[in-house]
C-alpha positions in Angstrom: 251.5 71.8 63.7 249.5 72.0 60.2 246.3 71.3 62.7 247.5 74.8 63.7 248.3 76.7 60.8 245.0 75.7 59.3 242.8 76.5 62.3 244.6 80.1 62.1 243.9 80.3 58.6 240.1 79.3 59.4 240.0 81.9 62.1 241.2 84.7 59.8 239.3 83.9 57.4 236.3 83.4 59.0 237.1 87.2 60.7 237.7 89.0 57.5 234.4 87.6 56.0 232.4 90.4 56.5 234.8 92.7 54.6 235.3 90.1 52.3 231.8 89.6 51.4 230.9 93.5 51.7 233.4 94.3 48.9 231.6 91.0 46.9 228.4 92.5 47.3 229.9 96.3 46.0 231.7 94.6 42.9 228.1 92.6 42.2 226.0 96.0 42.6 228.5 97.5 40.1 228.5 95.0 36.9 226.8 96.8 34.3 223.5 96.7 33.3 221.9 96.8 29.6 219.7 99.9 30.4 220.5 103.4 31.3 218.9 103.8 34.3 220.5 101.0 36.2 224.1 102.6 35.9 223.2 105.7 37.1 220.9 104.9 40.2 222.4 101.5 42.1 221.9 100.9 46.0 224.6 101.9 48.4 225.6 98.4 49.5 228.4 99.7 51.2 226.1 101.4 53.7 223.7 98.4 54.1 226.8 96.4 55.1 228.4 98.7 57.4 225.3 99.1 58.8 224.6 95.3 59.2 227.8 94.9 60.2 228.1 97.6 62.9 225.0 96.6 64.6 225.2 92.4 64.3 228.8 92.2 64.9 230.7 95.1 65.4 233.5 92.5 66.5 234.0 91.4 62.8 233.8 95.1 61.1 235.5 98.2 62.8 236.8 100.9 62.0 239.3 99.4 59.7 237.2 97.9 57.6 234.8 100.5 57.0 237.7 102.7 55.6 238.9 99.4 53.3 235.3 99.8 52.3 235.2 103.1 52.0 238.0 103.5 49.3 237.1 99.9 48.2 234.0 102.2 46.5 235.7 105.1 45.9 238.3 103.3 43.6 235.4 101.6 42.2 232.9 104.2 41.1 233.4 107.8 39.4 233.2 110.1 42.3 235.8 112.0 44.1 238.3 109.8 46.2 237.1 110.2 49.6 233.5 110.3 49.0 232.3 107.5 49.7 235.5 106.8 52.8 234.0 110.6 54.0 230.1 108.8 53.4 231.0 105.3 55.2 232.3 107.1 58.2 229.8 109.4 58.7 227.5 106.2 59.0 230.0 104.7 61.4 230.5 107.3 63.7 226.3 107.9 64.3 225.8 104.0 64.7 228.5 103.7 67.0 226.2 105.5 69.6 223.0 103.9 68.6 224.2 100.6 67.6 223.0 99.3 70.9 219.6 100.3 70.3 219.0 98.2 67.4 220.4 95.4 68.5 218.7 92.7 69.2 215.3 94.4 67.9 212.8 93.4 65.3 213.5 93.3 61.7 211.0 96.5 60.7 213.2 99.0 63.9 216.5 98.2 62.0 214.9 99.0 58.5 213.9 102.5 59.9 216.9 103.1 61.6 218.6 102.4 58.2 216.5 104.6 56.7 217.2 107.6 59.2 220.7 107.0 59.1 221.2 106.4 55.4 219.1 109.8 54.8 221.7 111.5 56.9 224.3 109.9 54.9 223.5 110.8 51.6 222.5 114.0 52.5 226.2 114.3 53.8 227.3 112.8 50.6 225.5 115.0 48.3 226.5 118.4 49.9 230.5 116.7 50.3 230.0 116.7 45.8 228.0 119.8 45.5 231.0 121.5 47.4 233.4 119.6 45.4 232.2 121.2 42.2 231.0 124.5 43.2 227.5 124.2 42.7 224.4 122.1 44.1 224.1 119.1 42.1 220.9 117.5 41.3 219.7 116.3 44.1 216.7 113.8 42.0 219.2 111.3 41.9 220.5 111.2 45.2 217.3 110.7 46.3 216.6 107.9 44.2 219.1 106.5 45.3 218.8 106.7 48.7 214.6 104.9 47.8 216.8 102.7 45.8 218.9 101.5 48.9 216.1 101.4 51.1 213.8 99.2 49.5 217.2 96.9 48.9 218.2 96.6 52.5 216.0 93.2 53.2 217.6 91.7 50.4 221.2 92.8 51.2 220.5 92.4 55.0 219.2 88.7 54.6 222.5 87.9 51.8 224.5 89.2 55.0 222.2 87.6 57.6 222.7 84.5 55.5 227.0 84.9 55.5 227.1 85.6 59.3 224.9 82.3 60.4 226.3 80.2 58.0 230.1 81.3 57.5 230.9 82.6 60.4 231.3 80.4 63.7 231.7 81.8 66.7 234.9 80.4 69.1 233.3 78.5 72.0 
């Protein structure tokens, strides 16, 4: 019986990890740093796990947990509630069509593809706040960001390649 109950336990966890570790990897890229720069342009981890997650094992991270991620960020950072849920979900709903392209192709296709993808997203997200304010925000920083979080995608992607081999066993 407590063979049972611990196996369950196992299971869940082990099924929650990516969540789990996604919202890790957002409270890590949010610590503050000692110089200015750093707190104003950060990566958006969230995307780089949703994405990861969507294409290597869209089993572990649906819908669900992209909106848990989604406000996970929102309640974290300064920006609107909903940005980032609105941001997330954009993502979401373009790689559920092309998630079977990238799958299963080399490292360099998925780096573009996050690229595209997170170019679209930010875009989205920056006109969501300019519309929130009334007026176009600056879009330097958006921009920086979005260089920001793609030159940081091999390093998230191989923290999450590193969680999914490792942490997460498959049921034979």
């Amino acid at each position: 019986m407590q063979d049972d109950v611990a196996e369950n336990i196992k299971t869940y966890l082990q099924r929650i990890m990516p969540l789990l570790f996604s919202v890790f990897l957002i409270m890590l890229s949010y610590v503050p740093l000692d110089f200015p720069l750093a707190n104003n342009i950060r990566p958006a981890v969230g995307m780089v796990c949703v994405y990861y997650w969507i294409i290597h094992r869209p089993d572990l991270f649906n819908l669900v947990s992209v909106y848990l991620l989604g406000l996970f960020e929102d309640v974290l950072s300064a920006v609107p509630l909903g940005t980032n849920i609105f941001t997330l979900l954009i993502l979401y709903i373009l790689l559920l069509n092309l998630a079977r392209f990238f799958n299963g192709k080399p490292f360099i296709v998925t780096w573009y593809g996050f690229a595209i993808l997170s170019f679209v997203a930010f875009f989205a997200k920056w006109l969501m706040l300019s519309i929130y304010y009334g007026q176009f925000l600056p879009s330097a920083l958006a921009f920086f960001s979005y260089l920001f979080s793609v030159a940081a995608y091999p390093v998230l992607s191989l923290m999450n390649a590193f969680v999914q081999n490792y942490l997460i066993q498959d049921e034979v």
